[in-house]
N, C-alpha and C positions, 0 to 999 in steps of 0.2 A: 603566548605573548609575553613580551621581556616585562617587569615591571615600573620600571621606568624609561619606555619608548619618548616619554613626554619630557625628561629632564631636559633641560638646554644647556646648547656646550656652554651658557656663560654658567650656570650652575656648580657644571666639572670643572669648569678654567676656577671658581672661588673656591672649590675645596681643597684642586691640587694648590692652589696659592698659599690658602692657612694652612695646611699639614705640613709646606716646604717650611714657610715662617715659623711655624710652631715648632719642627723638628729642629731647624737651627737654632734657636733658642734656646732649647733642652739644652742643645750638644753645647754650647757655648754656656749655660749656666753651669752643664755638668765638668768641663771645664775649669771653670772658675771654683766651684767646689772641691775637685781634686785636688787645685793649687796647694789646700790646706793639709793636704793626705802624701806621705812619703811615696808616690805612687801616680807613671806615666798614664792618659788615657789609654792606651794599647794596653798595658800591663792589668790596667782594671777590667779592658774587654776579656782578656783572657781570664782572668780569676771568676768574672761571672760563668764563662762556657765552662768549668771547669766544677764550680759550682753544679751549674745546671745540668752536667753532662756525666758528670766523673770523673774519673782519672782518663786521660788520653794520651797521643802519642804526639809529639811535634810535628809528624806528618797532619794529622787529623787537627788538631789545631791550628796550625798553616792552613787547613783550607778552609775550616768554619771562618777565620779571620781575615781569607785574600793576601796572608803577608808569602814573602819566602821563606823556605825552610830555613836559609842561614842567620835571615831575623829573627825568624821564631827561637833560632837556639840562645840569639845575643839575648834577646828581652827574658826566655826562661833563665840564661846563665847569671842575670843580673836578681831575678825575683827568686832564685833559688839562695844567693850571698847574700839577701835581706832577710830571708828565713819566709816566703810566703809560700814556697810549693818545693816539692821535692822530686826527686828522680827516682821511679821505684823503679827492679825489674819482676814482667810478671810473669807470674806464678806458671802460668800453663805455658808458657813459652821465654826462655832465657834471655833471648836474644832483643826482645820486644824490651823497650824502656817508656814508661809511662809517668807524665807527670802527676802527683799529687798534691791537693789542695792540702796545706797546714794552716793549723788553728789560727796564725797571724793574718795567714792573707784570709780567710774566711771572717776573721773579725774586722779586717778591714774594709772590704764588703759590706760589711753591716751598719758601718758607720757611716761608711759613703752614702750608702741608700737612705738609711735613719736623717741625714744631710738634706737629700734631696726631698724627701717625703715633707719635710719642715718646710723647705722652699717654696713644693706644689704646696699645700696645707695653705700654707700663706698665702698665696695667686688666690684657691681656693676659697677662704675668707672670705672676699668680697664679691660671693654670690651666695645668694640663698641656695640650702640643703636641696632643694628641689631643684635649682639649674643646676648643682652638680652630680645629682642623680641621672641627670638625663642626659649631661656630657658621657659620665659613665658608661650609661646603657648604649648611648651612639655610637661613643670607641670600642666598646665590647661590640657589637654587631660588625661596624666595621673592620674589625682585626679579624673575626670569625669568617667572614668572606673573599679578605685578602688572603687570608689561610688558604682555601679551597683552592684559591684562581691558580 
């Protein structure tokens, strides 16, 4: 038996509602925080998969990101003249070009986040240590499930 047979769709219609609301949110604070950062949202999605991922190829980046290949090469050709990532070729094959993360655009990452972690921090404030424990544990449950699906 499913564990929640008994939830009512007004239940699901309020959570997809706050997670829409909440997600636009984010994306438009985190928006407004880049404003201050030498550095397009697209541009910072990519420095994080690249972060998280390694060094890639503009093909494999094009798809983590939905863009096309010949975007992907404009936004690397502009973050490579800023000095945040570079064009290596790799090692076990010549012909292969992979992007690398340098220390700027990795430091820049750091400060966007360091950015946003002060913002949530803030929102955060004005709940007790205990509701934010338990928002915590809710989005960790729920991210772990949305994984599996």
């Amino acid at each position: 038996m499913n564990k929640h047979q008994s939830l009512s769709p007004e239940i699901v219609s309020e959570i997809e509602y706050l997670l829409r609301e909440i997600s636009q949110i984010v994306k438009r604070k985190g928006r407004d925080i880049l404003n201050h950062f030498p550095i397009t949202p697209p541009q910072f999605t990519a420095l994080i998969w690249l972060k998280d991922e390694g060094d890639l190829t503009i093909g494999e980046l094009s798809q983590k990101m939905f863009l096309a290949c010949s975007t992907m090469t404009d936004l690397i050709d502009r973050m490579e003249k800023n000095g945040m990532v570079e064009r290596v070729r790799d090692d076990r094959d010549r012909r292969v070009v992979r992007i690398h993360l340098l220390d700027k655009g990795r430091k820049i990452i750091e400060e966007v986040l360091e950015t946003r972690r002060q913002y949530l921090s803030e929102i955060l404030s004005h709940l007790s240590d205990d509701e934010a424990l338990e928002i915590q544990k809710h989005l960790s449950i729920l991210h772990e499930e949305m994984k599996k699906a």
